[in-house]
C-alpha positions in Angstrom: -4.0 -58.4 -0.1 -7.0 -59.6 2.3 -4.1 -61.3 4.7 -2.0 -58.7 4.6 -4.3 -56.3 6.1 -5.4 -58.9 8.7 -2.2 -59.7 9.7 -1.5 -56.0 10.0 -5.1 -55.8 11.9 -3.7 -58.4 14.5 0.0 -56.8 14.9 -2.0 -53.4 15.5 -4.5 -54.3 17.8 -1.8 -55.4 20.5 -0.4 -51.8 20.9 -4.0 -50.8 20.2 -5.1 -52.4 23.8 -1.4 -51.0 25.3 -2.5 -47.5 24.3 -5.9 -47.4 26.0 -4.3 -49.2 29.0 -1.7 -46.7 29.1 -4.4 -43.4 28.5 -6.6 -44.9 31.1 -3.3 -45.1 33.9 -2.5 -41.6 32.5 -5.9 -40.3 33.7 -6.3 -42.2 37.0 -8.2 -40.0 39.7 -6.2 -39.3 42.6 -8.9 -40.5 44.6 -9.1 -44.2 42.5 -8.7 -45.9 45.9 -11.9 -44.6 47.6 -13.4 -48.0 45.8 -10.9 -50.3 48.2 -12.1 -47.7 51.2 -15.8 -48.3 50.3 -15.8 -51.9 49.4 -13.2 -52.3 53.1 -15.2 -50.8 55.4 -18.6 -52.4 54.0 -16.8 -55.3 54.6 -16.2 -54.1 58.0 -19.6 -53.7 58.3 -20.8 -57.2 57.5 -18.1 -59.0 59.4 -19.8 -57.0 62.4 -23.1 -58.2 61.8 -22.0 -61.7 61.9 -21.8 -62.0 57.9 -18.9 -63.5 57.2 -19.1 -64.7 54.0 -20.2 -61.7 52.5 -17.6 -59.7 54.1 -14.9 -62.2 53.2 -15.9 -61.9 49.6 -16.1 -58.2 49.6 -12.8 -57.9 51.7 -11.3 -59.9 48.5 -12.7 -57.3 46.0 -11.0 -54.7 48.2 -7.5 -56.6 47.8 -8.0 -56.8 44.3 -8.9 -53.8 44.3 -5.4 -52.2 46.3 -3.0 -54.7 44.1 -5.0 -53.2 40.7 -4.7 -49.7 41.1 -1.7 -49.4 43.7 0.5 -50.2 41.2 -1.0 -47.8 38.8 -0.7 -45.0 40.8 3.5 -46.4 40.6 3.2 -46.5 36.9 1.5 -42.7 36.7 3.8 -41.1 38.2 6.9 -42.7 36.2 5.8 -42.3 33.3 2.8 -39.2 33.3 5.0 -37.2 36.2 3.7 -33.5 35.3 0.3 -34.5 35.7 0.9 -35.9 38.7 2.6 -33.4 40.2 -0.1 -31.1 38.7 -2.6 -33.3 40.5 -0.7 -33.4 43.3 -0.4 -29.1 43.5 -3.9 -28.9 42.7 -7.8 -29.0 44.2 -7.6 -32.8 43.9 -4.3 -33.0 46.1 -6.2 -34.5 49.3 -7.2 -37.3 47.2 -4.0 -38.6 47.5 -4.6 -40.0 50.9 -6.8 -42.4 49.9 -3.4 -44.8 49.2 -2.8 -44.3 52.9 -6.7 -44.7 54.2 -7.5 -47.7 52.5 -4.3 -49.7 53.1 -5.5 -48.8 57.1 -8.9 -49.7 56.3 -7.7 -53.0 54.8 -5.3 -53.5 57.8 -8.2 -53.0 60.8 -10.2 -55.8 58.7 -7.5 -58.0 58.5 -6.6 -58.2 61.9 -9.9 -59.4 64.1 -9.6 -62.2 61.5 -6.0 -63.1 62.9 -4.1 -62.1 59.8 -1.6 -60.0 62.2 1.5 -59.9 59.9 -0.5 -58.9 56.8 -2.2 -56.6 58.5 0.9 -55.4 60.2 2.2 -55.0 56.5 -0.8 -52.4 55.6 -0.5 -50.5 58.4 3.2 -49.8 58.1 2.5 -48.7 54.3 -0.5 -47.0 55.5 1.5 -45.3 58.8 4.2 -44.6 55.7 1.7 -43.2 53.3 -0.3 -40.9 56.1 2.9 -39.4 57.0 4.3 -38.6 53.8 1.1 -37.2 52.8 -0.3 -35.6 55.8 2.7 -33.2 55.8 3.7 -33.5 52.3 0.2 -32.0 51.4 -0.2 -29.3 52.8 3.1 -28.2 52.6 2.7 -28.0 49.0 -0.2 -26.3 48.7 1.4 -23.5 51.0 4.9 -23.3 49.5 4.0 -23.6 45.7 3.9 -20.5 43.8 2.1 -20.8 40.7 -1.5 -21.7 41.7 -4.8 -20.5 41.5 -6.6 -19.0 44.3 -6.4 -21.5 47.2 -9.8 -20.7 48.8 -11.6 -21.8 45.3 -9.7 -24.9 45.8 -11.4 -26.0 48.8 -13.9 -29.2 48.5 -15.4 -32.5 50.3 -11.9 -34.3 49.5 -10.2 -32.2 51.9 -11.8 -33.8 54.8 -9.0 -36.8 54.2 -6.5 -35.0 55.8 -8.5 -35.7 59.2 -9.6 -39.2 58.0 -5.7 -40.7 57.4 -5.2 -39.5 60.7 -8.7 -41.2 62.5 -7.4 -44.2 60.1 -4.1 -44.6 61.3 -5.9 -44.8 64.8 -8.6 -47.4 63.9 -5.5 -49.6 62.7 -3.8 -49.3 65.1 -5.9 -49.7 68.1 -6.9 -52.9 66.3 -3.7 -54.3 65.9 -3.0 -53.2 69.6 -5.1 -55.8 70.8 -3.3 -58.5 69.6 -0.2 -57.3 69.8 1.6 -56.3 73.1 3.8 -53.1 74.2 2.1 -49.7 74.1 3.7 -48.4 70.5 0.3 -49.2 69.1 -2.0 -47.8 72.4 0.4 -44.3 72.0 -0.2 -44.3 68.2 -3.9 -45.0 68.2 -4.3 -42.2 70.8 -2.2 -39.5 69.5 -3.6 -39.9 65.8 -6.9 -39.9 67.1 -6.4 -36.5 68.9 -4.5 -35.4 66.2 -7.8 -36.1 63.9 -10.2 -34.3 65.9 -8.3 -31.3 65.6 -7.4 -31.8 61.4 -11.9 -32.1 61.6 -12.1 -29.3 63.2 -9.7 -27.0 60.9 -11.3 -28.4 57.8 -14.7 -27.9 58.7 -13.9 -24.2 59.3 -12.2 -23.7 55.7 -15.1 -25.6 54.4 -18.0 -24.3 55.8 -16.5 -20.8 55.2 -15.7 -21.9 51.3 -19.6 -22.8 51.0 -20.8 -19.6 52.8 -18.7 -17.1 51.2 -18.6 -18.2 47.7 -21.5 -19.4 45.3 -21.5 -22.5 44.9 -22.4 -23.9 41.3 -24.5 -27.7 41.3 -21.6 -28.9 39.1 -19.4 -27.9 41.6 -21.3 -29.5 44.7 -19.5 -33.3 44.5 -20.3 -36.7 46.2 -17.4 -35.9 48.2 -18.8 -33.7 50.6 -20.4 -36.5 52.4 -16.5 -36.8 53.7 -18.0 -34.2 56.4 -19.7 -37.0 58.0 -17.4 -40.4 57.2 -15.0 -38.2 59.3 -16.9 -37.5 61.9 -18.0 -41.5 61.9 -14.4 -42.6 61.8 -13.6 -40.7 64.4 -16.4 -42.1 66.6 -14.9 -45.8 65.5 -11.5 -44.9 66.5 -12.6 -44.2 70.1 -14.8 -47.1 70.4 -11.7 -49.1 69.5 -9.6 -47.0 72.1 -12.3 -48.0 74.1 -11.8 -51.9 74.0 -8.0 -51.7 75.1 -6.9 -52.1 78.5 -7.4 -49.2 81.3 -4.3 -47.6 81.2 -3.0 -48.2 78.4 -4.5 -45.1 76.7 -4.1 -42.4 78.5 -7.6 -41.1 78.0 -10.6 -42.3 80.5 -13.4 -44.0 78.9 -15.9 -41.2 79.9 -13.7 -38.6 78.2 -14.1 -41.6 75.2 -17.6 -42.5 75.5 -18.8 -38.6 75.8 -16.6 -37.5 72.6 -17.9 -40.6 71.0 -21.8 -39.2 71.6 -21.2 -35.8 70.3 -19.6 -36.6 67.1 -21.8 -39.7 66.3 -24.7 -36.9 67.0 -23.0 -34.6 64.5 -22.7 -37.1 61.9 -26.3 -38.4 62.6 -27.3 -34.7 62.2 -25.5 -33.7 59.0 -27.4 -36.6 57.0 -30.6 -35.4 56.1 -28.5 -32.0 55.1 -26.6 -33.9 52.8 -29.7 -35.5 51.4 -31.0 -32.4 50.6 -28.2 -31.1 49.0 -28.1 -34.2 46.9 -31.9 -33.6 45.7 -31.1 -29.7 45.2 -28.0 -30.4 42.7 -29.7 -33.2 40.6 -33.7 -32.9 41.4 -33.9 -29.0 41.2 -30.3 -28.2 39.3 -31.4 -31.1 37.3 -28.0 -32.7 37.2 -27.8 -36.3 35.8 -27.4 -38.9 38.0 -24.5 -41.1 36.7 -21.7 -43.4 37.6 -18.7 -41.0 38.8 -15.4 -42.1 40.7 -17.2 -39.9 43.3 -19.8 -42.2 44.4 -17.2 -44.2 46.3 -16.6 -41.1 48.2 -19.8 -41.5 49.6 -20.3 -45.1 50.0 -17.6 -44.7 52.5 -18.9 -42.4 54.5 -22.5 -44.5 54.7 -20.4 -48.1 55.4 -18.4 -46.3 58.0 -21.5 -44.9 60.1 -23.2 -48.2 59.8 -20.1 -49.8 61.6 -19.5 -46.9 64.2 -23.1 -46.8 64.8 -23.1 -50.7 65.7 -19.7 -50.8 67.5 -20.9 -47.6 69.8 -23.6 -49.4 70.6 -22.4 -52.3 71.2 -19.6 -50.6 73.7 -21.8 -48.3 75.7 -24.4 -51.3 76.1 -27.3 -49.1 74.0 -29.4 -51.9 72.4 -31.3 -49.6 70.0 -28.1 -48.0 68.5 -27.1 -51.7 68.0 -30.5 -52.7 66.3 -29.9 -49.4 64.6 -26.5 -50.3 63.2 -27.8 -54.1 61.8 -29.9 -51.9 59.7 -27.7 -49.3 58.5 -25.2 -52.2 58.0 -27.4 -53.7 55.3 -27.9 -50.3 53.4 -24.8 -49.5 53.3 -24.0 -53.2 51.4 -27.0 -52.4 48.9 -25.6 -49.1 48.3 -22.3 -50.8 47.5 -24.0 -53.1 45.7 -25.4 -50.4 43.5 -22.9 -48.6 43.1 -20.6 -51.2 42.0 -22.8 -52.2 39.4 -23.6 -49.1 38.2 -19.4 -48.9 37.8 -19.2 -52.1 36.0 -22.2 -51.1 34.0 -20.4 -47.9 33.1 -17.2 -49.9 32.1 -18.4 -52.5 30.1 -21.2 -49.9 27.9 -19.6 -50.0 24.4 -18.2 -46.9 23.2 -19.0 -45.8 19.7 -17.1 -47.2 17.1 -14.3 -45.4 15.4 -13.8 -45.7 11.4 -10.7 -47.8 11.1 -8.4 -46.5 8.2 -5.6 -48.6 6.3 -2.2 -47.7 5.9 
């Protein structure tokens, strides 16, 4: 009797494992590669600074990180396709783009390290991704008929649409110095334009979305620190425009350097705003500060002004902004630091047991 129900015990724990796995693809967030955008660009950052082992070891975690959960998203939408789609039609639909931002975020790493045909491999899936999704996107939200009302909708996440775009620029500006012919230079320079304006747009629809409608602490997510990462990204994209040849851009390096001020200003200004939404929602709405997916969202956005903040400097010959940006660099990897642990932490807690029952 006793072996019977072990050996039962061992066939059943096998499809046991298969069934959390498979509940656990079935509710993957839309947004599940924000971790391979937050751990790449820190890595960014530290390779910057001169850390390279650091960012090396980080810049493996991202990898890991893209072949994990890559093929998960595959796997989601064979086998769980209604929820997909109904992510996909919903207020999480922007999310999407993070397949596209962090396969560009992995390809501007690889390639200062002189991994051009890897690289070259991200960006084409990331050029592949931003397209199908930057048009994709919001042509569903427009053309789909049963929805809710769109304006409620609106959050942080949508601030991706201008962040593929300033992505696809960053990857391909640094790619362009390695690799001749001006595909690269036009690409870099038209998605960069092309990101500005998406900034601008969303910023309008979410700025009116905050002002016009109440806007509940539970409601208020990590993601709105997206407002500045894209306003930082941009700022990197022109730096990198920057470092190309004269001429090979089509935009002069005043034009680059002055843009570059006002939006690393804007994003330098929007920070202690975003702190103090942070303490309203969980030290006067007295939210609990836990482990979400949405904490990538923001350790993004703080890796991403440490780079741009260092590479600006380091372009326009501004010491301070450079001292300024060895600092942020190292914030930004003890926030990742934090954060990651505070995900593994969350992973590994044990859930409570549930009564097991014999057939």
């Amino acid at each position: 009797m006793a072996k019977s129900i072990c050996r039962r015990t061992d066939e059943t724990a096998p499809s046991g494992r298969r069934a959390a796995l498979s509940a656990a693809v079935g509710d993957l967030n839309a947004g599940a590669l924000a971790f391979v955008m937050g751990t790449g660009i820190v890595s960014t950052a530290l390779y910057v600074n001169g850390a390279g082992t650091a960012s090396a070891v980080l810049l493996w975690v991202a990898l890991a990180g893209f072949a994990v959960l890559l093929p998960a998203y595959g796997w989601r939408l064979l086998r769980q396709r209604e929820r997909f789609v109904a992510d996909f039609l919903g207020p999480r639909a922007f999310a999407f783009l993070t397949v596209a931002i962090s396969a560009n975020v992995l390809a501007a790493r690889l390639a200062p390290d002189g991994h051009t045909a890897v690289a070259w491999a991200f960006l084409a899936f990331g050029v592949l991704g931003w397209v199908v999704l930057d048009y994709g996107i919001p042509l569903a939200l427009i053309t789909t008929l049963k929805r809710g009302p769109s304006f409620d909708q609106v959050n942080g996440t949508w601030f991706l649409w201008a962040v593929g775009s300033e992505s696809v620029a960053v990857a391909a500006a640094a790619l362009a110095r390695v690799t001749p012919g001006n595909v690269l230079p036009v690409l870099a320079v038209v998605c960069w334009a092309v990101g500005l304006v998406q900034y601008l747009l969303t910023a309008a629809i979410v700025l009116a979305r905050l002002l016009a409608r109440p806007v509940r602490p539970e409601g208020l997510m990590t993601s709105v620190w997206i407002f500045m990462g894209a306003a930082a990204i941009a700022v990197l994209a022109a730096v990198r425009l920057m470092a190309l040849p004269v001429g090979s851009t089509m935009l002069s390096r005043p034009l680059l350097v002055g843009s570059s001020v006002v939006l690393w200003s804007f994003s330098s200004w929007l920070i202690p705003l975003l702190l103090a939404l942070g303490v309203w929602r969980h030290a006067l709405r007295r939210i609990p500060l836990r482990y979400e997916l949405g904490w990538w969202n923001l350790v993004f956005p703080v890796g991403m002004y440490a780079v741009t903040t260092h590479e600006l400097g380091r372009a326009t010959g501004t010491s301070w902004m450079t001292s300024m940006g060895r600092w942020e660099v190292w914030i930004a990897a003890a926030f990742w630091a934090v954060v990651f642990a505070a995900m593994a932490a969350a992973k590994l807690r044990p859930r409570r047991p549930v009564p097991a029952t014999l057939p």
